[in-house]
N, C-alpha and C positions, 0 to 999 in steps of 0.2 A: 785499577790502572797501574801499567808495570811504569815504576821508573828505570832509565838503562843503567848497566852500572859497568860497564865493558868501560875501560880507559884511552881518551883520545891517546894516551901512548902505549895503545897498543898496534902492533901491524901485522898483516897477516901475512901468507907467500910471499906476496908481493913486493912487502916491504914499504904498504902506503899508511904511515898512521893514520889513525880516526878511522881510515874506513871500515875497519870492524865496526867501531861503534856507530856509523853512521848507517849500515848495512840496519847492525841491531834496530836502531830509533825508525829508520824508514820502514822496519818491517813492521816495526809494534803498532805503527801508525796505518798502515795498509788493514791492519786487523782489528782496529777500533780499540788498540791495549796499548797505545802510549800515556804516559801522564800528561794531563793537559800543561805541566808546568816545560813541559818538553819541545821543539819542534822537531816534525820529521827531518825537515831540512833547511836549516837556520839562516841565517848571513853568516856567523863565525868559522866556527873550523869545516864545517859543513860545508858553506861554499870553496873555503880554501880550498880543501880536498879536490873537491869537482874541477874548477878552474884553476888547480895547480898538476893536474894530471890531462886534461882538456876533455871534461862527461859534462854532456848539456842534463843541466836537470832536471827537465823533462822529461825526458828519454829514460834516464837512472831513476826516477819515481814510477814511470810508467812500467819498466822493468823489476820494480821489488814488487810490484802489483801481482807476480805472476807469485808471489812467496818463495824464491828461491832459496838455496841455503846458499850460507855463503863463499863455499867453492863455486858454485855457480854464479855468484855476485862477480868474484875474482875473475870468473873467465869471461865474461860479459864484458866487464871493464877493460879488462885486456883487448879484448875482440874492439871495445867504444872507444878507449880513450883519443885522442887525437896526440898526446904528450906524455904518455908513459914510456919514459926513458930512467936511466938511473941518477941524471943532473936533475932535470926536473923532478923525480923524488926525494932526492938527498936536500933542494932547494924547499920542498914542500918539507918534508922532516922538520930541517933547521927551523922553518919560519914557524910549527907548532911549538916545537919545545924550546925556544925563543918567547915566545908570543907573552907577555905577563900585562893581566887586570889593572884596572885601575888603580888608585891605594885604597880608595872608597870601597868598590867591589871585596880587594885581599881583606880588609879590613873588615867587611859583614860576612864576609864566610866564616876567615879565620871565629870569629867571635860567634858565630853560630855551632860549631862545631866544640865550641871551650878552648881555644886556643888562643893564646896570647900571640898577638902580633909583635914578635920578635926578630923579625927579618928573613928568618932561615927558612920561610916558604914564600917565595916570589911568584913562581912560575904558574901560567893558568890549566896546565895539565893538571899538577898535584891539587892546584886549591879545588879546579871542575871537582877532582876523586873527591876530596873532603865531602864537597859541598853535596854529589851525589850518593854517597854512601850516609850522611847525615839526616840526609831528607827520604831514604830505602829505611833507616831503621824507625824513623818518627813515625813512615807508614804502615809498614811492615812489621816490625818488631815490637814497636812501644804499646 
C-alpha cells in the first residue's frame, strides 16, 4: 500500500493547495493502493479543499473513479466547482497554511520523526510532510 507523499502545500495550475495531494489519495484509493492509514477523502484539508472551492464529494470521487490524470482532475474541477474564483482560493490557501495541530498531535509527530519540540515547527502542512515522509520510509525504506 502506497503512502501519498505529494505536500497539502503544494498547488497545481490552478493554484488550489492540497488538491494535488488529494487528486493523489483519491486515486490510490479508487485503485485499491492507498494506505489504510490514509483517507481518500477525509474531513480535514480534504473537505476544506472541496467546500472551499464549491466540488460536492460525491461527484469529485465518482469522477477520480474514471483515473484521470491530474490535468484532467484540474479541468473537471474548473468545469465543477461552483466557487473557484481567486478570493475564494487565496481564502482557502490562507486557512491551509494557517491551519496548526493540536500541541498533542505537534508533539507525537515532532517526536516520532526525532525531533524535539522546539517551537519552530507549528504549522500542520510541515508537521503532515514530517509525519508522511516518516511513516514512507518505516515502510518503504527500513
Amino acid at each position: 500500500m502506497i503512502i501519498p507523499t505529494i505536500s497539502s502545500g503544494t498547488a497545481g495550475p490552478l493554484g488550489v493547495l492540497h488538491l494535488p495531494r488529494l487528486w493523489q489519495k483519491a486515486s490510490l484509493a479508487a485503485a485499491g493502493k492507498l494506505h489504510s492509514d490514509y483517507p481518500a477523502c477525509g474531513m480535514g484539508y480534504d473537505q476544506m479543499v472541496l467546500d472551499g472551492i464549491g466540488v460536492d464529494k460525491e461527484a469529485f470521487l465518482s469522477f477520480i473513479n474514471s483515473k484521470p490524470t491530474y490535468v484532467q482532475t484540474e479541468a473537471w474541477v474548473k468545469a465543477n466547482a461552483s466557487n473557484l474564483n481567486s478570493e475564494a482560493v487565496s481564502a482557502l490557501n490562507a486557512a491551509i497554511t494557517g491551519y496548526h495541530h493540536s500541541d498533542d498531535t505537534r508533539k507525537a509527530i515532532l517526536s516520532s520523526v526525532g525531533l524535539e519540540d522546539d517551537g519552530s515547527i507549528l504549522d500542520a502542512v510541515n508537521l503532515n510532510n514530517l509525519d508522511d515522509w516518516g511513516s514512507f520510509h518505516a515502510q518503504e525504506i527500513a
